[in-house]
TORKOL-4160 file (C-alpha; in steps of 0.2 Angstrom, whole numbers, padded with zeros to 4 digits, m for minus):
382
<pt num="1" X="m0568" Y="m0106" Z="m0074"/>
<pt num="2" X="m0566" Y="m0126" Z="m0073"/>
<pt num="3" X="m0585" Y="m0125" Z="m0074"/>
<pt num="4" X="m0581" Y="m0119" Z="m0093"/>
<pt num="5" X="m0569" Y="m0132" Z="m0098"/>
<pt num="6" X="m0570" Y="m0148" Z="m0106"/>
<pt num="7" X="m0573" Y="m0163" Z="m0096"/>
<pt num="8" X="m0556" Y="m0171" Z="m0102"/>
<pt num="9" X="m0546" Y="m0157" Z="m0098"/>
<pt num="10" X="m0553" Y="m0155" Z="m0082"/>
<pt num="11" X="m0548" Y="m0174" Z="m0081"/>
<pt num="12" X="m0530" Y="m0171" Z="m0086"/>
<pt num="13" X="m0525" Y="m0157" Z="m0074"/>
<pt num="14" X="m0534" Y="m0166" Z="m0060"/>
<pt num="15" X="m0522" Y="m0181" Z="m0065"/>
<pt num="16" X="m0507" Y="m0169" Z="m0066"/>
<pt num="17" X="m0513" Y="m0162" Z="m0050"/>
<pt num="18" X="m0513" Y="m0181" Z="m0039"/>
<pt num="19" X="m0496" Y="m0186" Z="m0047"/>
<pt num="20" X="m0485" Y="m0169" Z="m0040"/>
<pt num="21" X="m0495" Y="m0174" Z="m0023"/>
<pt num="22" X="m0490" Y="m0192" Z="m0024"/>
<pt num="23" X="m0471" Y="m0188" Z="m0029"/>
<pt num="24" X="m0468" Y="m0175" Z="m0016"/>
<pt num="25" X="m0475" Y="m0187" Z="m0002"/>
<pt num="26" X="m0464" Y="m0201" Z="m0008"/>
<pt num="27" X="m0449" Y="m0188" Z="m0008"/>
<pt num="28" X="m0452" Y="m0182" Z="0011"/>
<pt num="29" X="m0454" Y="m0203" Z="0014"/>
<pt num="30" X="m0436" Y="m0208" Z="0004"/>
<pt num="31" X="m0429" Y="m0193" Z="0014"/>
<pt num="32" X="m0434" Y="m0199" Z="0032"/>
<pt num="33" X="m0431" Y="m0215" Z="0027"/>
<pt num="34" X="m0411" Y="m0214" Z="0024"/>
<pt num="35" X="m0411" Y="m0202" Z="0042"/>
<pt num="36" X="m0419" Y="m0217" Z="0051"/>
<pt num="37" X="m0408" Y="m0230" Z="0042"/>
<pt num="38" X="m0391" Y="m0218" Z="0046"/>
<pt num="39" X="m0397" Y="m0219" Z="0064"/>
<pt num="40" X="m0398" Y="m0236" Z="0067"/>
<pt num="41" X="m0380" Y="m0241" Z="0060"/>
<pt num="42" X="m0369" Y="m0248" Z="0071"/>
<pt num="43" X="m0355" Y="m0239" Z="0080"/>
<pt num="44" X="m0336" Y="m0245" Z="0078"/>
<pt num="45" X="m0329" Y="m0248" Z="0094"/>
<pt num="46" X="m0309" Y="m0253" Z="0097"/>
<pt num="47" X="m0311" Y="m0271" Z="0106"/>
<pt num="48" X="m0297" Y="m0274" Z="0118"/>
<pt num="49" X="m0284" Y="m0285" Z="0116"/>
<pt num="50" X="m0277" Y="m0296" Z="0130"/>
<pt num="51" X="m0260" Y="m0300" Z="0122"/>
<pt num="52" X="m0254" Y="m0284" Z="0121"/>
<pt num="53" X="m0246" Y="m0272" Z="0135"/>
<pt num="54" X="m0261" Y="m0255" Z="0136"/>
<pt num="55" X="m0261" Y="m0239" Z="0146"/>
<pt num="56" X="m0280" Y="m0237" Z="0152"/>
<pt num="57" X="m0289" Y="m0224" Z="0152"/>
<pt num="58" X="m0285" Y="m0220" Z="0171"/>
<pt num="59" X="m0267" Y="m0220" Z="0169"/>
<pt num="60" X="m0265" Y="m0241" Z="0173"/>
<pt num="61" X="m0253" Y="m0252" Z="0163"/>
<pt num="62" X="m0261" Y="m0267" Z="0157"/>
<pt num="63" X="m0247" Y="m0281" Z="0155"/>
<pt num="64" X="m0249" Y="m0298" Z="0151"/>
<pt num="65" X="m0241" Y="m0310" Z="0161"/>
<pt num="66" X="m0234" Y="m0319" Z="0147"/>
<pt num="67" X="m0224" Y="m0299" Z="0143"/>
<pt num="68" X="m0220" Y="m0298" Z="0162"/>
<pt num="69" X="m0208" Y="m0316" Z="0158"/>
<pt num="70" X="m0199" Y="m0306" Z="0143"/>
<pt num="71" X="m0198" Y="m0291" Z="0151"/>
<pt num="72" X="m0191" Y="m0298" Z="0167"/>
<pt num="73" X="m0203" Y="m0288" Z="0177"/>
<pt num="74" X="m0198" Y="m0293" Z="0197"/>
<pt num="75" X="m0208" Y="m0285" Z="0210"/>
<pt num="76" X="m0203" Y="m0286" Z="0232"/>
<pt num="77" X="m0215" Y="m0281" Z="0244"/>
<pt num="78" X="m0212" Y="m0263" Z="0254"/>
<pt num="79" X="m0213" Y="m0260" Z="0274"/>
<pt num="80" X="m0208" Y="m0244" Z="0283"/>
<pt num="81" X="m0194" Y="m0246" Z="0290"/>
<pt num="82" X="m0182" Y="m0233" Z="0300"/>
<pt num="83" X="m0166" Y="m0231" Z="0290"/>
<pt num="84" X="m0149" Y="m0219" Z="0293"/>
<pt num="85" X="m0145" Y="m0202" Z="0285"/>
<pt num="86" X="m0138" Y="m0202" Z="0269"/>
<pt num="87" X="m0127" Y="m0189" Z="0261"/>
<pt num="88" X="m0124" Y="m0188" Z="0241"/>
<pt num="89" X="m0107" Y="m0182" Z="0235"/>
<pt num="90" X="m0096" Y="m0178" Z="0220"/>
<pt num="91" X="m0081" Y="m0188" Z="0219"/>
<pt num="92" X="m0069" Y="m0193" Z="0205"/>
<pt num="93" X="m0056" Y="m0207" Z="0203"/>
<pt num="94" X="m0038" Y="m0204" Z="0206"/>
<pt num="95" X="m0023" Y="m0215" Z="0208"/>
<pt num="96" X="m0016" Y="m0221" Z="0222"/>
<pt num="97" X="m0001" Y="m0214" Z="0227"/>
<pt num="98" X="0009" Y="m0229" Z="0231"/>
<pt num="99" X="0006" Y="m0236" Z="0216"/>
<pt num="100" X="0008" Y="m0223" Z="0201"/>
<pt num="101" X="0022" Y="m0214" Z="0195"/>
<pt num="102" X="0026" Y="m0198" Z="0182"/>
<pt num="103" X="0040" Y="m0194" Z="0171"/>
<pt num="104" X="0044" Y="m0177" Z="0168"/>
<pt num="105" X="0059" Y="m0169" Z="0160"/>
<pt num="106" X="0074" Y="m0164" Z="0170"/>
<pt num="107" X="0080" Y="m0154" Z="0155"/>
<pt num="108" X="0075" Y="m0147" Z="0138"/>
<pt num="109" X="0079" Y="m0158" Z="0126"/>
<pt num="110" X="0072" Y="m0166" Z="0111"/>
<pt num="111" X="0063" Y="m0186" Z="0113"/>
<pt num="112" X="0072" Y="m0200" Z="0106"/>
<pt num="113" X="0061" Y="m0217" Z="0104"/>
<pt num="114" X="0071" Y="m0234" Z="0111"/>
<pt num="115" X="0075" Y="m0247" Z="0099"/>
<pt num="116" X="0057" Y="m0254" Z="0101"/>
<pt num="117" X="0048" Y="m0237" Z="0096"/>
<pt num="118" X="0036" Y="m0223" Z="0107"/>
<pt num="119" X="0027" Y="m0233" Z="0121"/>
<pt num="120" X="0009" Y="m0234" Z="0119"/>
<pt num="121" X="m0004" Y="m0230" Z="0130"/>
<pt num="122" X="m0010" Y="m0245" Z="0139"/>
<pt num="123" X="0005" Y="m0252" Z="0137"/>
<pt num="124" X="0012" Y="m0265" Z="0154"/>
<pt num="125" X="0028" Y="m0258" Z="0162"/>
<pt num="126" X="0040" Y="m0262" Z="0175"/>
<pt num="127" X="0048" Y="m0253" Z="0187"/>
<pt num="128" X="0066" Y="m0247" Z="0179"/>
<pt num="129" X="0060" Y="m0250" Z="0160"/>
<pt num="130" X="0066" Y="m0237" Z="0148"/>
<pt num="131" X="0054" Y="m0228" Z="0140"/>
<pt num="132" X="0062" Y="m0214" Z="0130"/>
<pt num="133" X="0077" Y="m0206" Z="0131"/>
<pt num="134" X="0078" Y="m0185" Z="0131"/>
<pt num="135" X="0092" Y="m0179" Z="0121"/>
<pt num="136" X="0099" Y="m0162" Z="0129"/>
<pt num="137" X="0096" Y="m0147" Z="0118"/>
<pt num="138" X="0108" Y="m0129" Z="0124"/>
<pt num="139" X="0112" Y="m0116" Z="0116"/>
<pt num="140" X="0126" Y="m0109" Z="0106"/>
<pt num="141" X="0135" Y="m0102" Z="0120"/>
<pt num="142" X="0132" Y="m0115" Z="0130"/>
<pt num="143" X="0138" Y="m0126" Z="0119"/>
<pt num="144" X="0154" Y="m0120" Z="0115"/>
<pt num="145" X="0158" Y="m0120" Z="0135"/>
<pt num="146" X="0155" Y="m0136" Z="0135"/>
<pt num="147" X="0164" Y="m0141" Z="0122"/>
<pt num="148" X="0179" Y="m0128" Z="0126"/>
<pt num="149" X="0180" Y="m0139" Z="0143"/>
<pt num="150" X="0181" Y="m0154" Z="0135"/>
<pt num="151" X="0195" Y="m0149" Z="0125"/>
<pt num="152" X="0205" Y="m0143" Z="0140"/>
<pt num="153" X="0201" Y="m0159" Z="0149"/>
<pt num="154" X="0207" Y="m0170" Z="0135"/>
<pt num="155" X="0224" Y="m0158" Z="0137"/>
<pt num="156" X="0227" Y="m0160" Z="0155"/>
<pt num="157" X="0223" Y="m0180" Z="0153"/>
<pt num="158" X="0236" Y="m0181" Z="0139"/>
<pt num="159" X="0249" Y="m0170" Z="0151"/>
<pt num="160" X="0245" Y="m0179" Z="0167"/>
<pt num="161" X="0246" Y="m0199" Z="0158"/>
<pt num="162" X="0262" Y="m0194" Z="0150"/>
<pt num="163" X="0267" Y="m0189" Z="0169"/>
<pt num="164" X="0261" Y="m0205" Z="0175"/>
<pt num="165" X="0270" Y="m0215" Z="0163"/>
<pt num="166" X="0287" Y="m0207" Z="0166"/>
<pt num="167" X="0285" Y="m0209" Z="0184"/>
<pt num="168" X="0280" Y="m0228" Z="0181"/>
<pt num="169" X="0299" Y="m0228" Z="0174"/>
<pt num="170" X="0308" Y="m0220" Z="0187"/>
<pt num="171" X="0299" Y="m0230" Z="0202"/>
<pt num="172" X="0312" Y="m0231" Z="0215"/>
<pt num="173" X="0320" Y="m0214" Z="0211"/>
<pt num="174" X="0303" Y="m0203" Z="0212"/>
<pt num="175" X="0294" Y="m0205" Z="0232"/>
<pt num="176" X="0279" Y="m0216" Z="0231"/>
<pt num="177" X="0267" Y="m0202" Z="0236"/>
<pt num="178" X="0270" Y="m0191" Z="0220"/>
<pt num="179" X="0267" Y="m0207" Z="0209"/>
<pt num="180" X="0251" Y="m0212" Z="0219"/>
<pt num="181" X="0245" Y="m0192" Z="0217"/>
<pt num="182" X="0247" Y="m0192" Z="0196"/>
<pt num="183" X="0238" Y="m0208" Z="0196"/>
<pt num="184" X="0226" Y="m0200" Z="0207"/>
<pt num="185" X="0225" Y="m0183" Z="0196"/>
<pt num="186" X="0225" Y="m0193" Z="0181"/>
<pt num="187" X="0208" Y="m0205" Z="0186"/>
<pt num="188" X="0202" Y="m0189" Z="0192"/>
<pt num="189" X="0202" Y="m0179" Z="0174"/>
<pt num="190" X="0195" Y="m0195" Z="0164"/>
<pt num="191" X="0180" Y="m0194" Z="0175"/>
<pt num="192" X="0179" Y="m0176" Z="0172"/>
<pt num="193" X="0181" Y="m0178" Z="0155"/>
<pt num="194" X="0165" Y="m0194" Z="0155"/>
<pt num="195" X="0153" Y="m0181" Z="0164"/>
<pt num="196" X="0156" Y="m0165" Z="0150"/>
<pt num="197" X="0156" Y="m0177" Z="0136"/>
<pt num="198" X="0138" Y="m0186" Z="0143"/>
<pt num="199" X="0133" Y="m0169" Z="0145"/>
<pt num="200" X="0135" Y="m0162" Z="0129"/>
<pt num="201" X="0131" Y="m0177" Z="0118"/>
<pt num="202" X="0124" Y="m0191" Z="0129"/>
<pt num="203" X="0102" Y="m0196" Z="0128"/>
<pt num="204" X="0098" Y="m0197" Z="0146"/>
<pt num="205" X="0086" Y="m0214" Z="0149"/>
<pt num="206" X="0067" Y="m0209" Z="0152"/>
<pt num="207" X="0064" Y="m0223" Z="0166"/>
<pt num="208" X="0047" Y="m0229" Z="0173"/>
<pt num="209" X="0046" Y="m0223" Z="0191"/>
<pt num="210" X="0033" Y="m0238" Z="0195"/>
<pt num="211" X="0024" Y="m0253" Z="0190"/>
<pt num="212" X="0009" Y="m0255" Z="0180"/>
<pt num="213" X="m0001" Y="m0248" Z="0165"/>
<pt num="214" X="0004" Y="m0232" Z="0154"/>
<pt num="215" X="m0012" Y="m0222" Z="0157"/>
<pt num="216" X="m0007" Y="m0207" Z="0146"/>
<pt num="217" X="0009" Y="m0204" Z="0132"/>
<pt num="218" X="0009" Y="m0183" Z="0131"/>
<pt num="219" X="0025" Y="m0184" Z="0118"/>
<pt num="220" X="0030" Y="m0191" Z="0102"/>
<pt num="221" X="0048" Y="m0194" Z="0094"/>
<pt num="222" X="0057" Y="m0179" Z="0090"/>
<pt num="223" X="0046" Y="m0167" Z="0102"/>
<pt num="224" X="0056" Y="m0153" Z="0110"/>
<pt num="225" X="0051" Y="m0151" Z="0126"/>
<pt num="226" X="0056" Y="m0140" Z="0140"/>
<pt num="227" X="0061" Y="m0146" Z="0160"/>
<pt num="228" X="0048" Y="m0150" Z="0172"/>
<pt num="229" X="0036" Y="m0155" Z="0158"/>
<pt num="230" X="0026" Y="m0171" Z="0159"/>
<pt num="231" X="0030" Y="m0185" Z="0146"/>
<pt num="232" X="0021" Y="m0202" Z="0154"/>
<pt num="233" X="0008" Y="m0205" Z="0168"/>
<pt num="234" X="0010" Y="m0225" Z="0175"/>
<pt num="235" X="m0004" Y="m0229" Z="0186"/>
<pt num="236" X="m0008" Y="m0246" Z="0193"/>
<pt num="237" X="m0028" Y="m0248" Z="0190"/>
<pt num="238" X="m0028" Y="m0260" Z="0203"/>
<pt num="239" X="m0024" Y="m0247" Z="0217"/>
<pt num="240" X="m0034" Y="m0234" Z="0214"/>
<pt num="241" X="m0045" Y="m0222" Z="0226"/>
<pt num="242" X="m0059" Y="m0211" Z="0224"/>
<pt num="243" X="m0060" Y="m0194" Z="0230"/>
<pt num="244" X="m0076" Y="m0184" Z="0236"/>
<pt num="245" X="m0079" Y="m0169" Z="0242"/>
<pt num="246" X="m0090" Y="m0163" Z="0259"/>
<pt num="247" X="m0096" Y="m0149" Z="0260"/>
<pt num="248" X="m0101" Y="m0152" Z="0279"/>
<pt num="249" X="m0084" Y="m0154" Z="0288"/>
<pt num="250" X="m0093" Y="m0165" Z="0301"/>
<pt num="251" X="m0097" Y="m0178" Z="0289"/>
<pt num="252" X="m0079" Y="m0188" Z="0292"/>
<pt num="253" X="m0081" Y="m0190" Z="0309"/>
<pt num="254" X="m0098" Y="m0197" Z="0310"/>
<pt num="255" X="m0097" Y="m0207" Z="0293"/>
<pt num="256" X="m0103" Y="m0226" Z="0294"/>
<pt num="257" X="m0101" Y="m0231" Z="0278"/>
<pt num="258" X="m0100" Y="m0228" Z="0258"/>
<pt num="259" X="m0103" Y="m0235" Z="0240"/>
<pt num="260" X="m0102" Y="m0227" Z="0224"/>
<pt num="261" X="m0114" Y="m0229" Z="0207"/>
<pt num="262" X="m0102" Y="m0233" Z="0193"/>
<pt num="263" X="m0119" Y="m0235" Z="0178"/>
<pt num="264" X="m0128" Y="m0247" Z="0187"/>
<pt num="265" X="m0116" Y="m0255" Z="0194"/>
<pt num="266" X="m0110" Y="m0254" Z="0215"/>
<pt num="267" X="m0093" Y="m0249" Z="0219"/>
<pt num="268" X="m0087" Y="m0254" Z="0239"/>
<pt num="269" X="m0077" Y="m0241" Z="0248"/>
<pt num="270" X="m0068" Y="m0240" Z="0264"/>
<pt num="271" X="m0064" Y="m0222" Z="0272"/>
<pt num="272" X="m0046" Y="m0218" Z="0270"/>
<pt num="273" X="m0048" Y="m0202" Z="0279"/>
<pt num="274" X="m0051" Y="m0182" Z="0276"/>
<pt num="275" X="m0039" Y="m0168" Z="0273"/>
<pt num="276" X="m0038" Y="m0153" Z="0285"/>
<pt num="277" X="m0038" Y="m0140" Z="0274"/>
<pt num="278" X="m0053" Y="m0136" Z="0262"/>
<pt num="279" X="m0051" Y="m0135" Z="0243"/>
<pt num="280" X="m0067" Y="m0124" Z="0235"/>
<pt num="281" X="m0073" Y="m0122" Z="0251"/>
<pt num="282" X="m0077" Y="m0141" Z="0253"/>
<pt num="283" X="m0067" Y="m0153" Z="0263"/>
<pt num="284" X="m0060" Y="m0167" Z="0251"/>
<pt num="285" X="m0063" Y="m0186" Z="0257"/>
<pt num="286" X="m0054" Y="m0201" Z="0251"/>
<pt num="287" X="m0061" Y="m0220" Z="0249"/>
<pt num="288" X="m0052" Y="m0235" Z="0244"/>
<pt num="289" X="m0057" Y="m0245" Z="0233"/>
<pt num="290" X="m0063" Y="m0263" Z="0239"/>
<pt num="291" X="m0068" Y="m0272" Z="0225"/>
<pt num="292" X="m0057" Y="m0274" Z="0210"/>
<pt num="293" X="m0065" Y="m0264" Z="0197"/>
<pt num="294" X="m0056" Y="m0265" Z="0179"/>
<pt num="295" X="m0068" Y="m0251" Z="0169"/>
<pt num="296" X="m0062" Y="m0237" Z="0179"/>
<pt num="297" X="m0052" Y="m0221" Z="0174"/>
<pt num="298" X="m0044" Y="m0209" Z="0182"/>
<pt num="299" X="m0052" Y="m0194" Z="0182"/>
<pt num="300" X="m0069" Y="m0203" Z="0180"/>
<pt num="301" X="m0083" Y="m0194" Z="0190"/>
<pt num="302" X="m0094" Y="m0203" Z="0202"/>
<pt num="303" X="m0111" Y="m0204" Z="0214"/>
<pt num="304" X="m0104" Y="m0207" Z="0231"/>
<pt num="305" X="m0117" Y="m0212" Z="0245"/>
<pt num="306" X="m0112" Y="m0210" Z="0264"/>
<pt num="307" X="m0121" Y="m0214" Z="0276"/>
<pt num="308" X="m0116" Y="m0202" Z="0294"/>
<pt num="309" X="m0121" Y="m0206" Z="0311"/>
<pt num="310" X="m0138" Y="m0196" Z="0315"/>
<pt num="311" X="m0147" Y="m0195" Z="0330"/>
<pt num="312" X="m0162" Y="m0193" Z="0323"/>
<pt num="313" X="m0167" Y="m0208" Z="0308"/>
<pt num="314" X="m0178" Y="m0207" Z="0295"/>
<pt num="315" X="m0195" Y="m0218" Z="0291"/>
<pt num="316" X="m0198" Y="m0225" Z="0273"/>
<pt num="317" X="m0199" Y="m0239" Z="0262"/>
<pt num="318" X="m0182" Y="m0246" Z="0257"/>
<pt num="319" X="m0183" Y="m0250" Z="0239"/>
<pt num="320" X="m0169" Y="m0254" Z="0224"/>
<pt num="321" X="m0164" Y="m0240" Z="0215"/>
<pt num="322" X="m0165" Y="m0249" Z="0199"/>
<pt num="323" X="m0186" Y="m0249" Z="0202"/>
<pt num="324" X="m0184" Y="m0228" Z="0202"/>
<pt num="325" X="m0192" Y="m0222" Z="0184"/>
<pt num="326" X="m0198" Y="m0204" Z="0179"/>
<pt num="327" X="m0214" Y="m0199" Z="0171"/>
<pt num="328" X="m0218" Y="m0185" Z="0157"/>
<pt num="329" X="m0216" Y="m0172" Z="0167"/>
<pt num="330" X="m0198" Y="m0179" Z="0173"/>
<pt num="331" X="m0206" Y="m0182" Z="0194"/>
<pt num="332" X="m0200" Y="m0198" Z="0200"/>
<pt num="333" X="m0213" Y="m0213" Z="0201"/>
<pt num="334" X="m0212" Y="m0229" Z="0205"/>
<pt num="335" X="m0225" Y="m0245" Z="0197"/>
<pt num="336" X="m0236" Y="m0254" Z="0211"/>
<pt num="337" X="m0239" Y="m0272" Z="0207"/>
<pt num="338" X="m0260" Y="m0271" Z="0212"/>
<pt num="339" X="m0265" Y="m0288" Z="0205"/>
<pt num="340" X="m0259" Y="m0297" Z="0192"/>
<pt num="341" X="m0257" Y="m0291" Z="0176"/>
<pt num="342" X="m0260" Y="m0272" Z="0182"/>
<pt num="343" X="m0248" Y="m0260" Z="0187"/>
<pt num="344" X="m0253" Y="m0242" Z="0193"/>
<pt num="345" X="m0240" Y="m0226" Z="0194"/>
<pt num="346" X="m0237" Y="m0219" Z="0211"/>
<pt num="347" X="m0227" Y="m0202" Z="0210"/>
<pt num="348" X="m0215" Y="m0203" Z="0227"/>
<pt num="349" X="m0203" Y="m0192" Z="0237"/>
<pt num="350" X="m0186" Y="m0202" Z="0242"/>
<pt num="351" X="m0171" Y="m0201" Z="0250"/>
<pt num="352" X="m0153" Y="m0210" Z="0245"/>
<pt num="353" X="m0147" Y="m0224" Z="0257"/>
<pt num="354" X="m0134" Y="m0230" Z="0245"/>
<pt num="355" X="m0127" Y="m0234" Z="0227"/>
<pt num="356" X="m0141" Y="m0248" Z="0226"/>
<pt num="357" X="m0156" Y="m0242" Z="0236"/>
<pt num="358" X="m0166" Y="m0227" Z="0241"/>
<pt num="359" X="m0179" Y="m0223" Z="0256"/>
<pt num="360" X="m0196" Y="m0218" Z="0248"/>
<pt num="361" X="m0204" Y="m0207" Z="0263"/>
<pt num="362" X="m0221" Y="m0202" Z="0253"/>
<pt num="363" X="m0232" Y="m0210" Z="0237"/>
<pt num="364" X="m0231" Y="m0228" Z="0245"/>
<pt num="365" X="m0240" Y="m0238" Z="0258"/>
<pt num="366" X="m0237" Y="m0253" Z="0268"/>
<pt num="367" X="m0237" Y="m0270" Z="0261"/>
<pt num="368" X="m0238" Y="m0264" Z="0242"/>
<pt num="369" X="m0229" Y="m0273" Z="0227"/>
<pt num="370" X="m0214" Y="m0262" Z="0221"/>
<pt num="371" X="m0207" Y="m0265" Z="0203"/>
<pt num="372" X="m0188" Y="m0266" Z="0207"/>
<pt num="373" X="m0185" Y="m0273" Z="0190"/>
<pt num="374" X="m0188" Y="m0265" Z="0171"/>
<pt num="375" X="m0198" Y="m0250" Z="0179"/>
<pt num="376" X="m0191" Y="m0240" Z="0163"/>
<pt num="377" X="m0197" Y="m0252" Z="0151"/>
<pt num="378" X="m0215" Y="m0249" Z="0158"/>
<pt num="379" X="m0216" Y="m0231" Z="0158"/>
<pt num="380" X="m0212" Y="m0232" Z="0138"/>
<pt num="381" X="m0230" Y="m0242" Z="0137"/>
<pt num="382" X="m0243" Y="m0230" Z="0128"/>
């Protein structure tokens, strides 16, 4: 059929023909082209930086030493040693008893403030200062007796002082011994007539029992309160005593020594002795003291360590408590020193030994580089 045409035609559609070919071929080029150009771009890659703190990939810190300086990262080398038994208990602050005092109420009555006002808490006293005074509240009944016996005393005084005077005028003429027995009856009535009055109108003085510092202030002026109800606690905060309690009634004879952790900070105590008689099925221990610690309240709960005679002894790595840290899933860890800007996390079992250290018995080896010092700020590093 091309035979038929004419020979320009044919040349057309043979041109049209060799430019679709051509244009299709450059297409399938341009496209391979972009592929081969998308394969050959560089990959971004994080570089890594030397000046900041890092968490590897394998759990390792990386910390400069120039952060170690801020941070105040102090390491101590670890060796087994064999260490005692060590008991954890409950205790709480109390007051000694040589030193503290409580006013309660000997009667209902109502609060009166002294001519300086309510005492504050915290307030300084002295043994014998006047604190309040409790004004005596009775009842209608009550009160009319009392007042019906102060009448009739006032009477009998009036009677028996005229007595005495006439006497006084016939001295010589009356025996000595009457005279002496008026003067007798007569002191007698007045001081009667002192103890109704005081009791019916008189504000009984609110003294401090002891010296040192109003812990607690339970009323205000006015308050009615009833008898044997507590108005002031006084306490003396450099006497106190802490109280822990055993639940191994063995432990007080076999006890070596004990601290307490008051945040962060040590407390030394001296056994004072056990009671005999258990209180919620634990035996309560008391401690003195040693050091004079001025951020402590009664009632304050704290960490006691003590350590008991054991005829067996434990092996581990005494390490500060201080270098104790938790990871993510709250397991106790500790940071080994391995060289010097790397630190690696060691998950460890321990055992107390007292208010500043503790006995690690598995996750350590010997000779290792124990963080003691800011182990908490390295666990925050991401």
């Amino acid at each position: 059929m091309m035979r038929n045409l004419p020979s320009a035609l044919l040349l057309l559609v043979t041109s049209c023909l060799l430019n679709l070919t051509a244009h299709t071929d450059s297409a399938k080029a341009h496209g391979d082209a972009d592929h081969d150009h998308a394969e050959n771009k560089p990959v971004s890659t994080t570089s890594f930086d030397a000046s900041r703190p890092q968490r590897r990939l394998d759990g390792s810190l990386f910390i400069p030493k120039s952060l170690q300086h801020q941070l105040l990262v102090r390491t101590q080398r670890v060796r087994l040693e064999e260490v005692q038994s060590t008991l954890e208990l409950s205790g709480k602050v109390i007051p000694d008893a040589r030193g503290s005092g409580r006013v309660q109420a000997t009667k209902g009555g109502s609060i009166l403030p002294t001519e300086n006002g309510m005492p504050l808490p915290g307030k300084t006293v002295r043994k014998g200062d006047t604190l309040a005074y409790l004004s005596p509240i009775s009842g209608a009944i009550e009160r009319a007796n009392q007042l019906a016996q102060a009448a009739d005393l006032e009477a009998q005084i009036a009677i028996i002082e005229r007595r005495v005077k006439r006497y006084a005028q016939l001295e010589g003429a009356i025996p000595q011994k009457d005279i002496d027995a008026a003067i007798i009856d007569y002191e007698s009535l007045k001081k009667r007539r002192n103890l109704v009055s005081a009791a019916v109108n008189q504000a009984e003085p609110l003294v401090a029992p002891a010296s040192g510092i109003l812990s607690a202030s339970y009323v205000t002026a006015g308050q009615v309160v009833d008898a044997k109800e507590v108005l002031f606690d006084i306490v003396d905060p450099q006497h106190l005593f802490v109280e822990a309690l055993a639940y191994d009634t063995h432990i007080a004879a076999h006890l070596l020594s004990a601290s307490a952790l008051n945040e962060g900070n040590t407390i030394a105590l001296k056994f004072v002795g056990g009671g005999a008689q258990l209180r919620q099925q634990a035996l309560p221990l008391l401690f003195q003291i040693s050091s004079k610690e001025s951020d402590l309240a009664i009632g304050q709960s704290l960490r006691v360590f003590v350590q008991v005679a054991s005829a067996t002894k434990a092996k581990g790595f005494i390490v500060k408590r201080s270098g104790l840290a938790k990871n993510a899933a709250g397991t106790a860890i500790v940071w080994v020193h391995t060289n010097a800007e790397t630190f690696v996390e060691r998950e460890v079992r321990y055992l107390p030994l007292d208010a500043n250290h503790v006995a690690v018995i598995n996750g350590l080896q010997e000779g290792e580089r124990v963080v003691v010092q800011s182990a908490n700020l390295l666990s925050e590093v991401r």
